[in-house]
N, C-alpha and C positions, 0 to 999 in steps of 0.2 A: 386388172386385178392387182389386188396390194403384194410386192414381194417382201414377206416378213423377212427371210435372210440380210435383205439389205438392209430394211429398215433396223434390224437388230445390230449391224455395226452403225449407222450412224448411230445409233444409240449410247452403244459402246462408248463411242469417240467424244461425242457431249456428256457424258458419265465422267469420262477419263479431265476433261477439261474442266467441268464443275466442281472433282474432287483437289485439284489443284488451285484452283480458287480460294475452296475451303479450306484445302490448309496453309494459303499466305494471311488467311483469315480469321482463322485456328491460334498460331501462330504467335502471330500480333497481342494476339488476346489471351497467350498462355494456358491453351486448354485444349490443344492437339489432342487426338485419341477418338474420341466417341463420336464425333461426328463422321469422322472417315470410316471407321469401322462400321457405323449403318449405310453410309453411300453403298463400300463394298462389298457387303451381304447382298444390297438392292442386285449389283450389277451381275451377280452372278448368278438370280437366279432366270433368267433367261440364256445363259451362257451353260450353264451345266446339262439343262437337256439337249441341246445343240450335240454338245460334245458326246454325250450317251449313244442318242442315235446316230453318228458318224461312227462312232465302235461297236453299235449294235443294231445295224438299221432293223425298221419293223416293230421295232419297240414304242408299245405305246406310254408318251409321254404327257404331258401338259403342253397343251396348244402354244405356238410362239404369242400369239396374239394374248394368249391370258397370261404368260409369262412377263410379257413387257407391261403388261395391264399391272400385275403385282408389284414389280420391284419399279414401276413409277411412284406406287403407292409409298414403299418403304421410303423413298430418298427424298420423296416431300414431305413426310412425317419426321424423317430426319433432320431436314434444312428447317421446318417452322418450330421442333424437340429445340433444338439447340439454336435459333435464333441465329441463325447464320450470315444473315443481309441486313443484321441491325447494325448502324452504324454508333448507337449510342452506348453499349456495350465496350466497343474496341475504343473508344473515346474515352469514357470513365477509367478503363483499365491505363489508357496512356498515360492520363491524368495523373493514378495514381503512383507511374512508376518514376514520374518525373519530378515531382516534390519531394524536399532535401527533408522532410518530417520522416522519424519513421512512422509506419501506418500499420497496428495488429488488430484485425480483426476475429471476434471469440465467440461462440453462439452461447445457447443457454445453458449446453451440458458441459460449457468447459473445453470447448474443442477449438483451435485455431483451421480457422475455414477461410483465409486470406488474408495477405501480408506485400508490404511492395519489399524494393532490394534496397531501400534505405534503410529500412529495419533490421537487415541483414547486416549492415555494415554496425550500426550502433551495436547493435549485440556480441558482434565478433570483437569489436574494442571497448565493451564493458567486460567478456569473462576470459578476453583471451583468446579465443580457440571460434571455429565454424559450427552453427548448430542447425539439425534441421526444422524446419521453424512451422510449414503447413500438417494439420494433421495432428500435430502434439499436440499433449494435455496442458491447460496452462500448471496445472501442479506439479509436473516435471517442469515444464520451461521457463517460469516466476519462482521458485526455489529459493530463490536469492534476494528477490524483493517480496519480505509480507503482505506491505501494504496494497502495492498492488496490485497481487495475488488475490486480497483482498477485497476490493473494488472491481475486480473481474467476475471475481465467482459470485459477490452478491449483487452481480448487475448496477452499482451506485457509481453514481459521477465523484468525479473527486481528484486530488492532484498530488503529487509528492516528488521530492526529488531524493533521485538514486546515484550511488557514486558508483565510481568504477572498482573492477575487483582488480583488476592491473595497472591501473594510472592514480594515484591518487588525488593529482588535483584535477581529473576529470570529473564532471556533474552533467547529467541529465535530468531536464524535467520531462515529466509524464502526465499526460492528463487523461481520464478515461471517463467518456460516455456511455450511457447505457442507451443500448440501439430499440426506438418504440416502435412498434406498428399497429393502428389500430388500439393505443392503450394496451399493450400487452409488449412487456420487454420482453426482447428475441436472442440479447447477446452485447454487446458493449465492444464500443471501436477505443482504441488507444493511439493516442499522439505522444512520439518520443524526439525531443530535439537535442542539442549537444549545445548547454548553456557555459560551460565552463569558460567562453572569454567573451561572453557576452557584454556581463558589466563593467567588466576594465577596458573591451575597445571602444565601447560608450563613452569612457570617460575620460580614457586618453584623447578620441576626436575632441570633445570637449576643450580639455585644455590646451590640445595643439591650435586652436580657434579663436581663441580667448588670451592666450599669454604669450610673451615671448619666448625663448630660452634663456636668456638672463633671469627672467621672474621665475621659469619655472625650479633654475638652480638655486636661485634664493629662499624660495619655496622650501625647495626638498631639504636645503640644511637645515632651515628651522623646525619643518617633521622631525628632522631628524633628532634634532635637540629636545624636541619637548618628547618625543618617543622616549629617550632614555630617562627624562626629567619623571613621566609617568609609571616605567617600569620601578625605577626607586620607591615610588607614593605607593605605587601598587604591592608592593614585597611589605615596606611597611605596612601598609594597612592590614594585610593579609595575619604577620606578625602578630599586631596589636589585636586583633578577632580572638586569634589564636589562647593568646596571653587573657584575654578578658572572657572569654566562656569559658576555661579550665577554671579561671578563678571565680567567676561567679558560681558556675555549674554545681561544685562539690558542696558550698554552705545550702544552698539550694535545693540538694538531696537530703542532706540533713534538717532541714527546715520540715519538705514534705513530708521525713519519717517520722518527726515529734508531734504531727499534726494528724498521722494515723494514728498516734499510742492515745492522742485527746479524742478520737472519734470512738473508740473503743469505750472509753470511759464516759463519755457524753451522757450516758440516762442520768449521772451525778451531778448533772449543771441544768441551768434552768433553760428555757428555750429561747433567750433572749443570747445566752452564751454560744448555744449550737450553734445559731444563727450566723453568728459571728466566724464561729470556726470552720462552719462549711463556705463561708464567704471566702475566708484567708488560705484556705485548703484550695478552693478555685482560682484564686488570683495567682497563688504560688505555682501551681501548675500548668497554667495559662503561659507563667514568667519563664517556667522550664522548660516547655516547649518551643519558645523562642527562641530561648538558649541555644537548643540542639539543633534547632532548623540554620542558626547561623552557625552553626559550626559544620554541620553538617554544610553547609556552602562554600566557608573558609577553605574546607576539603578539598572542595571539587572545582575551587578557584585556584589552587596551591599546584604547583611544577611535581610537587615532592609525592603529589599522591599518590598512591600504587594500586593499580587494578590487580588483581588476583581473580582471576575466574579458577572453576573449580567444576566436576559435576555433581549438582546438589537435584534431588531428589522433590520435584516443587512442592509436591503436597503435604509434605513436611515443614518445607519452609513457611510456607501457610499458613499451615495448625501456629506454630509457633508465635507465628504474628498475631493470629487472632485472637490468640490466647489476653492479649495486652489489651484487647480491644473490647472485649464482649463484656466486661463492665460498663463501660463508653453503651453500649448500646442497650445494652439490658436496663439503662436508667433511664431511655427514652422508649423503650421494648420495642426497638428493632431488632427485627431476625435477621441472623447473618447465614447467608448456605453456602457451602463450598461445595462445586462440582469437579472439582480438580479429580482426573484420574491417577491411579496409584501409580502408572507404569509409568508416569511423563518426566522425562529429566528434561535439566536447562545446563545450559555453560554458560557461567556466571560470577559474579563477583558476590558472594553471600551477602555481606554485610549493604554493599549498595542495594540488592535485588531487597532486603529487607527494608532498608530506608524508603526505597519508592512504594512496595505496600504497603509502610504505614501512612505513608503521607496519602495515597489515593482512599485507604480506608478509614482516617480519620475525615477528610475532606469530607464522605460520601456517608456519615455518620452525622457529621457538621451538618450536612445541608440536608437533610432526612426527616421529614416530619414524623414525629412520635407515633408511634406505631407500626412504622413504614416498613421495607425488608432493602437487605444488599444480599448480590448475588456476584458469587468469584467462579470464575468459569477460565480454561485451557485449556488448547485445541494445538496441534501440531499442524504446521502449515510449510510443508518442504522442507527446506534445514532450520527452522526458527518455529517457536511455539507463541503463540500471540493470547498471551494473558489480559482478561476483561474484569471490572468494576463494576458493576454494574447497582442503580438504586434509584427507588422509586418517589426521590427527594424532588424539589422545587427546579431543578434544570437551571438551565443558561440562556441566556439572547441570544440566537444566531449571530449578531453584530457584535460581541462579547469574546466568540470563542477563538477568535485570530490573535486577543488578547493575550490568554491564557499561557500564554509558553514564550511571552514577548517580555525583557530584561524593562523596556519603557514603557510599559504599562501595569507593571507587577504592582499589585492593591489585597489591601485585606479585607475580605467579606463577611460580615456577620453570617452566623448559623440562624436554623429555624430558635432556637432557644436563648439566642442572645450570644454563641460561645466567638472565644474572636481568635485570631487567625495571624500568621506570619507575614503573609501575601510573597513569600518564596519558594513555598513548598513544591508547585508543581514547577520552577523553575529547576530547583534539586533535578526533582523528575525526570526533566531533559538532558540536563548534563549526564545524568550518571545511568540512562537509560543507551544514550548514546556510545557513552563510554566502552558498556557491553556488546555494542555492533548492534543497537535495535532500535526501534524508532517509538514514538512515543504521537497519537493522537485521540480524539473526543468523536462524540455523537449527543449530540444532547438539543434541548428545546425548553424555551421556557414554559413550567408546568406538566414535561412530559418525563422526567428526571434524566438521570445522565449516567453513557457510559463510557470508561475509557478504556482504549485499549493500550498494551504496547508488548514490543516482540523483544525477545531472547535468541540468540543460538540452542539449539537441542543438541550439538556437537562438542 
């Protein structure tokens, strides 16, 4: 006859050994708790009627045999729950802890659901301080990066580099996939590495391979000569900008105003005349805009420039701009809508934050086919509000858009109407977007139109 007493300590004993297994197994794999916690439910319920009937014999119980029948049942729905003898699990997790990338993993609601301790460290020498990292929202945790705050929460691939908020010439690149199963995205992995001396000890190998120390000292004096020879050229040139759109700029305002008092009076001339004067009214305006787009450059090339941020009120600043614009658009009848809420501030530099919305809404009026619409949309996104362009104009090449914000490759584009163009304006853009601590990028396709975004501080 079977004696369940005994068979209940062995039981006990390979319970007690299985749950030590599982948690050097546990462990390993960083996910202690759940699985021990059903082993030791299993082991006790054969153990607790034991114990009743030794304090209260005569009491009728649950048979030891059906006892051990259950809490067998629990501890192998536990071990197959939690995969406990997979080897491929505790593998993947190594994997992950041991690669110098950091690695955040985010589902679809926004929730960080795993993270190795690389990314622990990158974090802690990007803001300074220890953060807790599984569990958080990324709207708390990406605060400090829009973008890609951005690229997380709408699930899109994409890449940007972030600086540090304690080192300055610290940089990280980041790149973030969006995680598919089945054609359906579930959530988006991110890779963060620490590129800050990446391309100078590229480059140093380089020439310690290639040159002696005598070249490379001959080398460096002559940078060093033509450095200073270039700063001179460059102050000049900057100068001369300076000196030559003040001087052109002002007869040029005068020109345009004499040319509104002739359009006024236009029904007194024949239509061979108007012709003429709507011609010399475009060109001169054309000629004005160029003007300002290089001064507005000369600005933002110059030492002497002064950022002033301020808290300005955006949807203000908006109306104001649009104000300049909805003749521009009203003669191709395109609708302009602003979704800007009232309540949204930025910190900012007024006068810049003006410059980059005219130049994005002139752009997006420029390439807008007649009848078409633009849409201006702002949205707070942690400590930075990320203001869009948005129009349902002729778009861009995918192979075009790397262009678009590159100093060597800056070109002027005709408009749907023939209107023509600086080919600096969204270069402006950059600089002076950057200037206010904010990044500046596109979405766009050819035939599908285009939008831009770029961030501000809300502080």
């Amino acid at each position: 006859m079977v004696n369940f007493e005994d068979l209940t300590v062995y039981y006990i004993l390979v319970s007690i050994l299985l749950s030590v297994y599982i948690y050097r197994m546990d462990k390993a794999r960083g996910n202690v708790g759940f699985s021990l916690l059903g082993i030791a439910i299993g082991i006790m319920i054969p153990i607790v009627p034991e114990l009743i009937k030794t304090i209260r014999p005569g009491v009728l119980l649950l048979p030891t045999s059906m006892g051990l029948a259950l809490s067998g049942i629990v501890v192998l729905w536990c071990i197959s729950r939690q995969r406990c003898f997979l080897i491929r699990p505790i593998a993947r997790d190594m994997a992950l802890k041991s690669i110098k990338e950091g690695v955040l993993i985010v589902d679809r609601k926004g929730r960080v659901v795993d993270h190795n301790s690389a990314l622990e460290g990158h974090i802690k020498d990007i803001i300074g301080m220890e953060v807790h990292i599984t569990g958080k929202i990324i709207e708390d945790l990406l605060k400090y990066w829009p973008q890609w705050y951005f690229f997380c929460k709408n699930m899109q691939e994409g890449e940007v580099i972030i600086p540090s908020l304690c080192y300055s010439d610290r940089r990280y690149h980041v790149r973030v996939k969006p995680i598919i199963k089945g054609g359906v995205k579930g959530g988006t992995i991110s890779l963060i590495s620490d590129i800050t001396n990446y391309n100078s000890l590229k480059e140093e190998a380089t020439l310690h391979t290639e040159l002696s120390r005598d070249q490379l000292k001959e080398i460096v004096a002559k940078l060093s000569t033509q450095k200073k020879q270039l700063e001179v050229l460059n102050s000049l040139k900057d100068k001369l900008f300076a000196v030559i759109t003040h001087d052109i700029r002002d007869p040029l305002t005068a020109v345009i105003s004499l040319t509104e008092i002739l359009e006024e009076e236009k029904e007194q001339y024949s239509s061979d005349i108007v012709e003429i004067i709507d011609a010399v009214k475009e060109y001169i305006l054309d000629t004005y805009e160029l003007i300002e787009h290089l001064f507005d450059w000369v600005k933002s090339q110059s030492f002497g420039l002064i950022h002033s941020p301020s808290q300005l009120k955006l949807s203000t600043t908006i109306e104001g701009v649009l104000k300049l614009y909805r003749i521009h658009a009203d003669a191709k009848g395109i609708t302009i809508k602003s979704n800007i809420n009232e309540d949204i501030l930025v910190f900012a530099d007024k006068e810049m934050l003006e410059i980059v919305l005219r130049n994005l809404l002139s752009n997006a009026i420029k390439f807008t086919e007649m009848g078409g619409s633009i849409t201006l949309d702002g949205k707070v996104a942690g400590m930075a509000v990320i203001i869009s362009v948005s129009d349902t104009g002729i778009g861009i090449h995918r192979e075009k858009v790397k262009e678009l914000f590159d100093e060597a490759h800056s070109s002027s584009t005709t408009g749907t109407t023939g209107e023509k163009g600086t080919g600096i304006g969204l270069l402006i853009c950059r600089e002076f977007v950057r200037l206010n601590g904010g990044e500046i990028w596109v979405e766009t396709d050819a035939g599908e139109g285009s939008t831009f975004y770029f961030s501000v501080p809300n502080l």
